[in-house]
C-alpha positions as CSV (number, residue, x, y, z in Angstrom):
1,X,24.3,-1.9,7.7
2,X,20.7,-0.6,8.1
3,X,17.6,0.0,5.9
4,X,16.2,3.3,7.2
5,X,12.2,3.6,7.2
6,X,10.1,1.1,4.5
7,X,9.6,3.7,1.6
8,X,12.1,6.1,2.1
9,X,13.1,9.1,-0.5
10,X,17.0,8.7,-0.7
11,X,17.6,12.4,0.3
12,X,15.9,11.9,3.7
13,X,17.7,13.0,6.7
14,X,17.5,10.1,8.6
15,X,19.4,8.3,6.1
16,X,22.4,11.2,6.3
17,X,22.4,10.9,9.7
18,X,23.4,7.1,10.0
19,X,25.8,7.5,7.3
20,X,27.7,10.3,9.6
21,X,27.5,7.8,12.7
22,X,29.3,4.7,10.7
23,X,26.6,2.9,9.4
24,X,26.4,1.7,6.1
25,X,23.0,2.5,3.7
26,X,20.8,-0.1,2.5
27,X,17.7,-1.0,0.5
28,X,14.8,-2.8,0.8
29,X,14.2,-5.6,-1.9
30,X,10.9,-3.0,-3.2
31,X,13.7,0.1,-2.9
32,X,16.1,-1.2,-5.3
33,X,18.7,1.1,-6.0
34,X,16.9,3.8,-3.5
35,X,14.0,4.7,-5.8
36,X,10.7,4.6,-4.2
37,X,8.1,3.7,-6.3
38,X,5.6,3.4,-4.0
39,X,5.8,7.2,-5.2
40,X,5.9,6.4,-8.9
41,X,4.2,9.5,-11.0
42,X,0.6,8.9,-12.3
43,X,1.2,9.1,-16.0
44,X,4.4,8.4,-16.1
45,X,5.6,4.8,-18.1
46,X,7.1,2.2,-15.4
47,X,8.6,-0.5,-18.3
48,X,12.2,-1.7,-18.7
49,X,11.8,-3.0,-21.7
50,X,8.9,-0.3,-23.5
51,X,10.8,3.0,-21.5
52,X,14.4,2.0,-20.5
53,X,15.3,5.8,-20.7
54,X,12.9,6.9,-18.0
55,X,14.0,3.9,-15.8
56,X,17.9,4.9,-16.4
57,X,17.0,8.4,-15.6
58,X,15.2,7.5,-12.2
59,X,18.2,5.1,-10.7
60,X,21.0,7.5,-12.0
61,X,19.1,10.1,-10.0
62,X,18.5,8.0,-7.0
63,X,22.4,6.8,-7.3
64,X,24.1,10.3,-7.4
65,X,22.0,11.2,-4.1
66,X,23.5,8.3,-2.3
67,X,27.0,8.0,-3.9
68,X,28.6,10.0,-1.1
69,X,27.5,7.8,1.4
70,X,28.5,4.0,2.2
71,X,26.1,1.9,0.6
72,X,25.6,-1.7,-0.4
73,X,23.4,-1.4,-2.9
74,X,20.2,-3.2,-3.8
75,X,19.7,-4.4,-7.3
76,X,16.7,-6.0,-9.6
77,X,13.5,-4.9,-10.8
78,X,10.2,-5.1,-9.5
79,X,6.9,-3.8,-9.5
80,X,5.4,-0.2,-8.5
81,X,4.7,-2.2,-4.9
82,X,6.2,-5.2,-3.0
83,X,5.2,-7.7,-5.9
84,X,6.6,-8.5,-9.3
85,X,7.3,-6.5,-12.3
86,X,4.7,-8.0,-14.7
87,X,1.7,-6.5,-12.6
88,X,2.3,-3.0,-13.5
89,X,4.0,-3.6,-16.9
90,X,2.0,-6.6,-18.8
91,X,3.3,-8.6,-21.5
92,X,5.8,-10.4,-20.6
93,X,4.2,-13.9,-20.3
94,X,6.4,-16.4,-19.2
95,X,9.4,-17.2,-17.1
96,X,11.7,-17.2,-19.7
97,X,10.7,-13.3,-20.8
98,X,10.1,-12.5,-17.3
99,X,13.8,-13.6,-16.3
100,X,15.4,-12.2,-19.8
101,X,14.2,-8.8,-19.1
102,X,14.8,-8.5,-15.0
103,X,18.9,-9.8,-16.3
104,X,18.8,-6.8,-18.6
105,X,17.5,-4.4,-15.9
106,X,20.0,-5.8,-13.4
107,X,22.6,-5.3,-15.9
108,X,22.0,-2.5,-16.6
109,X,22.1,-1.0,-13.2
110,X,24.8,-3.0,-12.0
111,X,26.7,-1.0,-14.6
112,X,25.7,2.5,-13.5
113,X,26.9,1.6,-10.3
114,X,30.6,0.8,-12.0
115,X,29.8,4.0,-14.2
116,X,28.8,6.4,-11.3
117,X,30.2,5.0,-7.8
118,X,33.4,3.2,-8.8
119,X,34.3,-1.0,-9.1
120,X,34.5,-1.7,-6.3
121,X,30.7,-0.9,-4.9
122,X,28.4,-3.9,-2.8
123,X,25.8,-4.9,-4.6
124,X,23.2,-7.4,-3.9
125,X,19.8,-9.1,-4.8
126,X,16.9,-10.1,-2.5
127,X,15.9,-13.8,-3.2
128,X,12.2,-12.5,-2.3
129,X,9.5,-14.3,-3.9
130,X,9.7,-14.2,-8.2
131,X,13.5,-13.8,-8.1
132,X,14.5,-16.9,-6.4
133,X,11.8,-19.1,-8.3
134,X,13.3,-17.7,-11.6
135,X,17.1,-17.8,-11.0
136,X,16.6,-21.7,-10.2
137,X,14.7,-22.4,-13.7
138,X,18.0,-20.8,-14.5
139,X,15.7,-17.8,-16.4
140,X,17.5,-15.2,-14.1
141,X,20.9,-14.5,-14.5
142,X,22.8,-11.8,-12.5
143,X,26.3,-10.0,-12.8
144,X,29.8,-10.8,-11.1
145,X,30.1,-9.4,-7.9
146,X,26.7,-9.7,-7.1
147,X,25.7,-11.2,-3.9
148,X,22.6,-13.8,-3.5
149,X,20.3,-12.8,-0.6
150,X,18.5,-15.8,0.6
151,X,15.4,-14.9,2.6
152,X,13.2,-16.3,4.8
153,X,9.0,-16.6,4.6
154,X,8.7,-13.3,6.7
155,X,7.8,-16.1,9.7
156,X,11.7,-17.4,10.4
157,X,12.0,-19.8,8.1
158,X,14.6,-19.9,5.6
159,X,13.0,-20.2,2.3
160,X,14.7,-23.5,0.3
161,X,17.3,-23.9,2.5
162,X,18.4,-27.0,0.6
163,X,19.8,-24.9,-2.2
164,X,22.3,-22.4,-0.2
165,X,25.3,-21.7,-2.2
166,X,28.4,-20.7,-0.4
167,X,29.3,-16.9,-0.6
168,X,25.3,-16.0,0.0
169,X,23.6,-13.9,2.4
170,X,20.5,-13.7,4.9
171,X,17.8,-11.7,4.9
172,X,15.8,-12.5,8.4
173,X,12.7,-10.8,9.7
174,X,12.6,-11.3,13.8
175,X,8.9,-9.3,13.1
176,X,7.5,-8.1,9.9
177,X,3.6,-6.0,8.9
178,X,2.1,-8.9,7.0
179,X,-1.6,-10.2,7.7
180,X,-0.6,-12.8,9.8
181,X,3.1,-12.3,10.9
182,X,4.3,-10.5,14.3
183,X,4.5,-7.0,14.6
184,X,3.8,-6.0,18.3
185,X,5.0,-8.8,20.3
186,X,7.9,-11.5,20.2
187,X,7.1,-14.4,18.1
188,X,9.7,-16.0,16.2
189,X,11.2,-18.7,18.2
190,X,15.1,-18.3,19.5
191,X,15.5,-21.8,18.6
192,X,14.3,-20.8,14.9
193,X,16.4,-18.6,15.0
194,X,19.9,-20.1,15.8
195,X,18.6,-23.2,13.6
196,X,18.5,-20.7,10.5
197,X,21.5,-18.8,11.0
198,X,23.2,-22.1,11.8
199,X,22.3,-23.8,8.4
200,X,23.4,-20.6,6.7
201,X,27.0,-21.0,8.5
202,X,27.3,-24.4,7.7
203,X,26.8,-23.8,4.3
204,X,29.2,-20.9,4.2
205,X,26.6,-18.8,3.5
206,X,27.7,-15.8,5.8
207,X,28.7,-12.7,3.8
208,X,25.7,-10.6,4.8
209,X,22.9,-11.6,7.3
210,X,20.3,-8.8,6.9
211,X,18.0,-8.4,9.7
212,X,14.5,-6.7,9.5
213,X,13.4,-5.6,12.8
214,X,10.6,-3.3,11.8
215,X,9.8,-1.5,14.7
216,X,12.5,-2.7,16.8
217,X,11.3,-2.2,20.4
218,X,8.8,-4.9,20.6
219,X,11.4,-7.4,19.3
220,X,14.2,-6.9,21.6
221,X,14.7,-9.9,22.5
222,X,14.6,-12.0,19.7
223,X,17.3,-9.6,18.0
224,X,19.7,-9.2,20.6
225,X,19.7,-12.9,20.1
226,X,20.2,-12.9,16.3
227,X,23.3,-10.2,17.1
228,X,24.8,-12.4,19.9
229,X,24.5,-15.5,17.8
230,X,26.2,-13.6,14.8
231,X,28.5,-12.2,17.1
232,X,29.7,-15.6,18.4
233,X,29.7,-17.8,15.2
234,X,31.9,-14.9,13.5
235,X,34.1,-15.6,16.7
236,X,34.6,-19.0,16.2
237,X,34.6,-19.7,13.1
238,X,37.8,-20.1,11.4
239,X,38.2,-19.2,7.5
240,X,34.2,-18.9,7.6
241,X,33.7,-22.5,9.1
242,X,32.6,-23.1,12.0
243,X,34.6,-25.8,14.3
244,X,33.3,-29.4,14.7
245,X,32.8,-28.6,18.0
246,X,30.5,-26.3,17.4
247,X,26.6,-26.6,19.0
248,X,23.2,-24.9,18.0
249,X,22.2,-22.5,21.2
250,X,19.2,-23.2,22.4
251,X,16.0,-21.1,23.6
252,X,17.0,-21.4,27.4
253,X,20.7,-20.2,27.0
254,X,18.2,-17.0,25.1
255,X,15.5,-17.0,27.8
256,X,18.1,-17.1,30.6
257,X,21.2,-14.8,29.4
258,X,18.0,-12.0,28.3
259,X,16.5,-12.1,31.5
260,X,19.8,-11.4,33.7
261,X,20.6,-9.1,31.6
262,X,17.7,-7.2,31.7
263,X,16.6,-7.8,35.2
264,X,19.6,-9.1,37.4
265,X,20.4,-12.1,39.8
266,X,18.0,-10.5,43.1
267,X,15.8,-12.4,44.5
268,X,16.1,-14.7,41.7
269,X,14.2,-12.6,39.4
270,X,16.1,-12.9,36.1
271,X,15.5,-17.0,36.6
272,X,11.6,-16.1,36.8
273,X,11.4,-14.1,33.8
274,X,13.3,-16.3,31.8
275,X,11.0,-19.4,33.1
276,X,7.9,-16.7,31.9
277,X,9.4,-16.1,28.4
278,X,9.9,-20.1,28.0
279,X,6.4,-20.4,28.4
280,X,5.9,-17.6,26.1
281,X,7.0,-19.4,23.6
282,X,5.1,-22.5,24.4
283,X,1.8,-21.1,23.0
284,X,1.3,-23.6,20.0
285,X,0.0,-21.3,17.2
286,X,3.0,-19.1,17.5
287,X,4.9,-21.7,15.7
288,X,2.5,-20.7,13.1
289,X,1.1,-16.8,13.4
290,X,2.2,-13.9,14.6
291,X,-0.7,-11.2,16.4
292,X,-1.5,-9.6,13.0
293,X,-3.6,-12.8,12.2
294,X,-6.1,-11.6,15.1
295,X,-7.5,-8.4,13.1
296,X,-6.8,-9.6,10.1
297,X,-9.9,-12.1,10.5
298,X,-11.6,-10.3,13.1
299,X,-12.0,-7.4,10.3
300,X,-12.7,-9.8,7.6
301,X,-16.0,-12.0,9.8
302,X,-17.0,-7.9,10.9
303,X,-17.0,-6.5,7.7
304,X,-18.6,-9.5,6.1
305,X,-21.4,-8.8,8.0
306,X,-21.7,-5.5,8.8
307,X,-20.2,-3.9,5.4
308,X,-21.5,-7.1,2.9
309,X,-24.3,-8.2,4.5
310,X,-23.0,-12.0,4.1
311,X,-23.3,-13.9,7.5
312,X,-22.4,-17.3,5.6
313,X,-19.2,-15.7,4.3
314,X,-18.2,-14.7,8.1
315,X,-19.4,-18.0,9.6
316,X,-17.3,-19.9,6.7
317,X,-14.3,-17.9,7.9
318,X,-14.8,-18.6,11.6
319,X,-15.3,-22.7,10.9
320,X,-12.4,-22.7,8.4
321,X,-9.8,-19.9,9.3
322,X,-10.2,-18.1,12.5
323,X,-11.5,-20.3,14.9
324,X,-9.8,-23.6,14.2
325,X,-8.0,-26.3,16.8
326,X,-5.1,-23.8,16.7
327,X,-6.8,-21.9,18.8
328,X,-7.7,-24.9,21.5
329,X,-8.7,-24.6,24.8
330,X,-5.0,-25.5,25.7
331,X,-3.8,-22.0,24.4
332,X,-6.4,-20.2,25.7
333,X,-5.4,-21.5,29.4
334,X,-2.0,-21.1,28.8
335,X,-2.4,-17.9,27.5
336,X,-4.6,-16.5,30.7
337,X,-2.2,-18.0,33.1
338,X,0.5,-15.8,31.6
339,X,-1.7,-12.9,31.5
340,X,-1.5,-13.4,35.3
341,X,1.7,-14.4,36.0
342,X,3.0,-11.4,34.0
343,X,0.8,-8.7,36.3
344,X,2.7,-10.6,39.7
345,X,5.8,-10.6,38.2
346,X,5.5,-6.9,37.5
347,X,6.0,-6.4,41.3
348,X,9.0,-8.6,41.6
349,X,11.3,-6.6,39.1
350,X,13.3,-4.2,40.0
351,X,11.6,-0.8,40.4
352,X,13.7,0.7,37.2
353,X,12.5,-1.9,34.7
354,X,8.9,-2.1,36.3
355,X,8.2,0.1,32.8
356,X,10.7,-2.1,30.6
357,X,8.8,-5.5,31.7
358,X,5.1,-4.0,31.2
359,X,6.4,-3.1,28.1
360,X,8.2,-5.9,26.4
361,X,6.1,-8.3,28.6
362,X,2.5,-7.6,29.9
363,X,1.3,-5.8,27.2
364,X,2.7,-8.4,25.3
365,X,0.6,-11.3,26.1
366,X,-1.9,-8.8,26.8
367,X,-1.8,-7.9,22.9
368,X,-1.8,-12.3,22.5
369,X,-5.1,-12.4,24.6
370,X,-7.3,-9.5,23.5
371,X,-6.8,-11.1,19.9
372,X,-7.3,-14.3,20.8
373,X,-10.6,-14.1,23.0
374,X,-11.5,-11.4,20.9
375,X,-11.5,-13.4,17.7
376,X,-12.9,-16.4,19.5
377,X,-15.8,-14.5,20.5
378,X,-16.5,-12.4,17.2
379,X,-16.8,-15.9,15.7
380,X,-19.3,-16.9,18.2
381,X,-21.2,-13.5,17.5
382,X,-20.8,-14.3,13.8
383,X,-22.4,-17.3,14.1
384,X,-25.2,-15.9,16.5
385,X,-26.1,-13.6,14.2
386,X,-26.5,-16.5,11.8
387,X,-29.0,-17.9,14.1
388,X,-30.8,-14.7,14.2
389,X,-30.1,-14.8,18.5
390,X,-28.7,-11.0,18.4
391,X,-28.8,-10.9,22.3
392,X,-26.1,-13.4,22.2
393,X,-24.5,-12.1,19.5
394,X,-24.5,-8.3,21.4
395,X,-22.7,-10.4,24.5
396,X,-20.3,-11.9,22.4
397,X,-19.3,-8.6,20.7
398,X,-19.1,-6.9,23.9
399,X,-16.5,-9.4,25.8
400,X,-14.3,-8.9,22.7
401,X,-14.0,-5.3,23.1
402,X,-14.1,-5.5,27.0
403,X,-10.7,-7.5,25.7
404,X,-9.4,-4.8,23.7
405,X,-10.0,-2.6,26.5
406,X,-8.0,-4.7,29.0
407,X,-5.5,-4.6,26.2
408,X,-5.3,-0.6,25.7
409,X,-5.4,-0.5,29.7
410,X,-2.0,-2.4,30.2
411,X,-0.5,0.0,26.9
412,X,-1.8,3.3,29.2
413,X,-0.1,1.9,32.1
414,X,3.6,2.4,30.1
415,X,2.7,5.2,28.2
416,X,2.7,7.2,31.7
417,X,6.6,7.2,31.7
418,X,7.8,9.8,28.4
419,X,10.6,6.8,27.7
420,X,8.0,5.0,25.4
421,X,6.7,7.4,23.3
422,X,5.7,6.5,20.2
423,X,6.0,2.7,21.0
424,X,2.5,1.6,19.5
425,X,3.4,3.3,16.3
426,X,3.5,0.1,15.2
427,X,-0.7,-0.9,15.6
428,X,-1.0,1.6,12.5
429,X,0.1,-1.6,10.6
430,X,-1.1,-4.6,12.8
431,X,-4.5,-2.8,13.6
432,X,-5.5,-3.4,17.0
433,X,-6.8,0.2,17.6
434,X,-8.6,0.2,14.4
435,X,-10.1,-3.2,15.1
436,X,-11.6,-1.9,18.3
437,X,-13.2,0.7,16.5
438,X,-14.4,-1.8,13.8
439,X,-16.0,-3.9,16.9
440,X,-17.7,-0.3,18.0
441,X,-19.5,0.0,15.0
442,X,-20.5,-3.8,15.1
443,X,-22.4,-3.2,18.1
444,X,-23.6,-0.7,16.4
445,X,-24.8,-3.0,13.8
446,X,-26.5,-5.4,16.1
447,X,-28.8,-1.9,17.9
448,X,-29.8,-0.6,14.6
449,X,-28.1,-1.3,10.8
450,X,-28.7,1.9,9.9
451,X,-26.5,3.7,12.0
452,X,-23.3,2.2,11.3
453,X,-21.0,4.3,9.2
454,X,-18.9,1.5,7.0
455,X,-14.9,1.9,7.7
456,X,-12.7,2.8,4.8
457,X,-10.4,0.5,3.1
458,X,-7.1,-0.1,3.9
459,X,-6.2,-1.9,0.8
460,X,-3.7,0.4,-0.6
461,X,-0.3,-1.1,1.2
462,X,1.5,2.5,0.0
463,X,-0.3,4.9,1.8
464,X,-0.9,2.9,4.6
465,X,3.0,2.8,4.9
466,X,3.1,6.1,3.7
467,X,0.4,7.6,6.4
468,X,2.2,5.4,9.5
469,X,5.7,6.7,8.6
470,X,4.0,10.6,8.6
471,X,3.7,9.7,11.9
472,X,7.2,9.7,12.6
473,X,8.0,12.8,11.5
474,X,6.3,14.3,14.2
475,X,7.6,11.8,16.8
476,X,11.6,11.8,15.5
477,X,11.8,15.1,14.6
478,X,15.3,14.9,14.3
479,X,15.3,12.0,11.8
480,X,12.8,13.1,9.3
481,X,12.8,16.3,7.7
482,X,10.2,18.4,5.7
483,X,10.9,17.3,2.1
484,X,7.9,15.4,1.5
485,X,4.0,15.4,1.5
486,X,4.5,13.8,4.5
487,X,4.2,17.4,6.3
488,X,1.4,18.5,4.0
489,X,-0.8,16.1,6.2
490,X,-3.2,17.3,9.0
491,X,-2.5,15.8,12.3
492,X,-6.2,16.3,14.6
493,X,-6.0,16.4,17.7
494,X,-8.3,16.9,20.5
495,X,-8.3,18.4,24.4
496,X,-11.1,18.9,27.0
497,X,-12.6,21.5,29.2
498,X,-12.6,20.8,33.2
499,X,-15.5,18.5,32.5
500,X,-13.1,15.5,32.1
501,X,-10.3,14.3,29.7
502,X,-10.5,13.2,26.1
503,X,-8.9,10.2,24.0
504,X,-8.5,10.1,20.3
505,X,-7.8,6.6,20.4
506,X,-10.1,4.9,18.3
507,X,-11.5,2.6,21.9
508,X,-10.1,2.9,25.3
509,X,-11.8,6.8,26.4
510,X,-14.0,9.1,26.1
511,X,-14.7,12.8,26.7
512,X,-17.5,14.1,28.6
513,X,-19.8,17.1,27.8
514,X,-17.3,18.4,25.2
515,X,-14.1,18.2,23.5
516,X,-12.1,21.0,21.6
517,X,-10.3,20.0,18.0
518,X,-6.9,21.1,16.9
519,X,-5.4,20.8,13.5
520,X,-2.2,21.1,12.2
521,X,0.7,20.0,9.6
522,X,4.2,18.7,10.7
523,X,5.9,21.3,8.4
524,X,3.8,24.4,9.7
525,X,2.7,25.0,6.1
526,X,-0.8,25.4,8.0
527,X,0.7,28.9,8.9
528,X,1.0,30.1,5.5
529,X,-0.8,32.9,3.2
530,X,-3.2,31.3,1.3
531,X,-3.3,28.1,2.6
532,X,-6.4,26.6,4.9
533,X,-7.3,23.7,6.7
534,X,-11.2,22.5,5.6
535,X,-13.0,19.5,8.0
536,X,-15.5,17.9,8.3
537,X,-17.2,15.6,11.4
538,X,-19.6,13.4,9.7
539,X,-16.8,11.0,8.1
540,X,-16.8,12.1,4.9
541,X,-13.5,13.4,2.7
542,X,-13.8,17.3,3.1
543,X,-13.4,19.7,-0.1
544,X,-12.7,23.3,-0.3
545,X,-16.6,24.5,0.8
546,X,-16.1,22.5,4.0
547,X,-16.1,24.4,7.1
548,X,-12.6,25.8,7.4
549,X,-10.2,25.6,11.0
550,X,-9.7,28.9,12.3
551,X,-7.3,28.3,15.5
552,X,-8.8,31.2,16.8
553,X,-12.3,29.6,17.2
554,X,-11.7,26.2,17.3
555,X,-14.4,23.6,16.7
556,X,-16.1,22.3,19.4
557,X,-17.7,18.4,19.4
558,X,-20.4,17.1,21.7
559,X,-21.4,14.2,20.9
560,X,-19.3,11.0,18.9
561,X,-18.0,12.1,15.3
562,X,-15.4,11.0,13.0
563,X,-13.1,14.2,12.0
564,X,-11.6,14.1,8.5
565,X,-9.0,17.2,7.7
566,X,-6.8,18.2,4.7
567,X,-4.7,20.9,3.6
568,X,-6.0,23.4,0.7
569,X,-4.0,25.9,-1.1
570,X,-5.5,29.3,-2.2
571,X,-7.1,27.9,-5.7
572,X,-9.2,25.7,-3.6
573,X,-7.1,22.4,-4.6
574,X,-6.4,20.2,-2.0
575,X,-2.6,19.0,-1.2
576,X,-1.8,15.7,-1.9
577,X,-5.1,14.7,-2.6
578,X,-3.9,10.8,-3.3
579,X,-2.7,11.2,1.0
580,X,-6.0,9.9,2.9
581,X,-7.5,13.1,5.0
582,X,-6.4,12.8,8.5
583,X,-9.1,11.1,10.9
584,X,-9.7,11.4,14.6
585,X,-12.7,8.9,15.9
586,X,-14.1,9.9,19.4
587,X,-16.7,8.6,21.4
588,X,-18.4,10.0,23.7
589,X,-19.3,6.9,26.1
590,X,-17.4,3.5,26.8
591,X,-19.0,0.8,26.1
592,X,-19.5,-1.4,29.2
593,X,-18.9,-5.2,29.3
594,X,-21.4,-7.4,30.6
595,X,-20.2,-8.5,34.2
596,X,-18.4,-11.7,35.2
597,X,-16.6,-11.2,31.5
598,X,-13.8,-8.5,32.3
599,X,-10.2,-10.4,32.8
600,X,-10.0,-12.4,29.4
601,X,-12.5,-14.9,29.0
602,X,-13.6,-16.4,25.8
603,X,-18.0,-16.2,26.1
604,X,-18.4,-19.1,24.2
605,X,-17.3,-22.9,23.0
606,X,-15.0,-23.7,20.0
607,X,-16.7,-24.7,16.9
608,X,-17.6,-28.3,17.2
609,X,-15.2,-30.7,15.0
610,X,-12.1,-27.9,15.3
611,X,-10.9,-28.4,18.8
């Protein structure tokens, strides 16, 4: 069973493909029933209860594109984003009108699926947030033959475990884009793990577990252990129950079976990783956050003072959020110490998973330690700037991007072999890259205010899924095809003359002298009569009387811009205008750390009172 992409269209290849390979179709609990309304027409009415007929007419469309395939199906009703109903369709004021209406709207669809599909379809509902909270008020009612999904909080933990019902289901996230969860790097704990699914088996809970893996590759580990311990239990148990004899795995039988696998029994090897990974998982706040929290509130203490000029706001957020005891000098050695031990052990594995353990290993604590020591430090810098000392700020700011540096540094030393392409798709969501470039321009801020070009806001969750899964068309060709506005975005690139190369990667290069710009769309609609490419380099959104992209005579840059491009038709109106313009940020020098700071140390003391 797999859920293909986060706001897929239900005519997408990629979801054809892994119906021809075996695998059954799902939907997310925002995708119920397949429609995507993340993509919900401006204009048009989203209400059950005010517009039932354009609701019917939207699932029996997204239902007869799917019918063909083997589905379990996804029912409720929710919002025009990952949140309740009620925000987009006011009016319904409490619980009790709330939970009438989502049992009509789940009614009503679990019908069309008898209507449409047959009797005999899978059907089930995502205990995410309102749903769960309303069914037990007993305000939410569903259908025979639908199954309960429990979930857990996005963070491992299975949310009210206590009330489990026999029959149920799991949905589990081993990594999830949230503002503090873990989407790069391994963080939920394999003991976590096989305590959760254990509960669920005890309470004979097991007729789906759901996993969420979002971008898979960072989170091997952890869900090759939630297969094997599926695997097993379903092995076992007898009649669904599990045998008395029965014992709860625990993180070392992971650490140790993972690491043999992966790296073999020579020169006891397999035995050091494994030690390296239970160490891993020692790091005290990652029984709490994941690596998004690190730009979440580096961003939020940068922009409060370099975007809203309110140093008391970022200095509040530093003593009561970012910089707290969870962050004690304990984790900051242990974290360091793995930092090293991961670069020896790089030269112990075997040559042919050298790249596999910088991978899933170095650049995974070294993700852990540019966010930590880089947070640590912007909240020293914060605070410096509170104190009007702006020298100290300037050498706080500057170890926290010499952190980021070391960071993009280990991700260039994998990129070299063509096996991991596209494997930092996933910073589109956490934001490491775009916090580096947020740290740039607060360096910027501390030479002179009035340089600093504010960044945009990445509030709007849909096309910041929307924009991240673009990207994927152009790296998985063969998954995604050229149905939607996805290929109606400019992708800007950029190449060099002999005088050196050039990066578009927001910090971690630059070009010398000169660099050359490219622009072009996924679905080649570039190439078309009538239909041009405007730009512009000073960051703002270009319009139809910007400077238009002739490949012929490419634009050339010499000095540090931010390139904004977007496609126009021959009327001068631009695609998809509601799809942000495509951005490339170059610089054209490095910043340079101060010396003595390169190597992951933290420039400063924890706030008093929060070690």
């Amino acid at each position: 069973h797999m859920l293909v992409g986060t706001v897929p269209l239900p005519d997408e290849r990629s979801l054809d493909l892994a119906a021809k390979r075996g695998v059954i179709v799902g939907d997310h609990h925002f995708n119920l029933l397949g429609l995507d309304t993340f993509r919900w027409p401006t204009g048009v009415p989203y209400s059950f209860g005010r517009s039932k007929e354009v609701l019917d007419w939207m699932w029996k469309a997204n239902i007869n594109a799917q019918k063909k395939r083997e589905m379990i199906w996804s029912v409720g009703y929710r919002g025009l984003n990952d949140h309740p109903f009620w925000y987009d369709d006011p009016g319904y004021n409490t619980d009790k009108e709330r939970g009438a209406l989502m049992t009509m709207a789940i009614g009503n669809q679990s019908a069309l699926l008898d209507k449409m599909v047959g009797g005999n379809t899978k059907q089930i509902t995502f205990f995410w947030d309102e749903a769960s909270s309303l069914y037990y008020k007993g305000d939410l009612k569903f259908p025979k033959g639908v199954t309960l999904i429990w979930t857990d909080d996005g963070s491992g933990h299975v949310v009210a475990p206590d009330k489990v019902i026999p029959g149920a289901g799991l949905y589990y996230h081993v990594a999830m884009y949230s503002s503090e969860a873990n989407q790069l790097t391994e963080g939920i704990h394999p003991t976590l793990i096989s305590g959760s699914i254990s509960h669920m088996a005890k309470k004979k809970a097991t007729s789906y577990i759901i996993l969420n893996i979002s971008d898979l590759r960072p989170v091997l580990m952890t869900t090759w252990w939630v297969a094997k311990l599926v695997w097993d239990m379903a092995g076992r148990a007898v009649n669904g129950v599990l045998p008395p004899t029965w014992e709860q795995p625990e993180a070392t039988q992971c650490f140790q079976e993972w690491s043999l696998l992966q790296y073999g029994k020579s020169g006891n090897i397999g035995s050091l990783v494994a030690e390296w990974w239970a160490n891993y998982f020692k790091i005290g706040y990652l029984r709490k956050i994941g690596e998004n929290f690190f730009p979440t509130w580096i961003n939020n203490m940068v922009n409060d003072v370099v975007i809203f000029d309110n140093v008391d706001a970022a200095v509040e957020t530093a003593d009561k959020r970012a910089c707290t005891k969870l962050f004690d000098a304990a984790a900051q050695a242990l974290v360091s110490e793995l930092m090293l031990n991961a670069t020896k052990l790089e030269n112990q594995v075997p040559l042919d998973r050298k790249s596999f353990f910088q991978f899933h290993s170095t650049v995974q604590i070294a993700t852990q330690k540019a966010g930590l020591f880089g947070m640590l430090n912007v909240c020293s810098a914060v605070k410096a700037v509170q104190k009007k000392n702006m020298t100290a700020a300037k050498h706080y700011v500057s170890v926290a991007m010499a952190e980021f540096e070391a960071l993009f540094v280990e991700r260039r030393k994998v990129e070299q072999n063509p096996r991991w392409n596209a494997l930092w798709i996933g910073d589109h969501l956490a934001g490491f890259q775009r916090t580096a470039q947020n740290l740039f321009r607060f360096s910027q801020y501390l030479e002179n205010k009035q340089e600093v070009t504010p960044m945009g806001s990445l509030e709007n969750w849909y096309y910041h899924f929307y924009d991240y899964q673009c990207d994927r068309t152009k790296q998985f060709p063969l998954f995604y095809d050229s149905k939607s506005s996805a290929d109606f975005i400019v992708k800007v690139t950029c190449s060099s003359h002999s005088s050196g190369p050039c990066y578009d990667k927001p910090y971690g290069g630059s070009f010398i002298k000169e660099a050359v710009l490219n622009m072009t769309t996924a679905g080649g609609y570039s190439s078309l009569p009538g239909v041009t490419i405007h730009y512009t380099i000073n960051g703002t959104n270009p319009t139809s009387s910007s400077p238009e992209f002739d490949p012929s005579k490419p634009p050339v840059l010499t000095k540090e811009a931010t390139v904004k491009a977007a496609l126009f038709d021959k009327t001068g109106t631009m695609k998809f205008p509601n799809v942000p313009a495509a951005t490339l940020w170059l610089v054209t020098k490095k910043p340079e750390p101060p010396p003595n700071h390169l190597g992951g140390q933290y420039g400063g003391k924890c706030p008093q009172g929060n070690h």
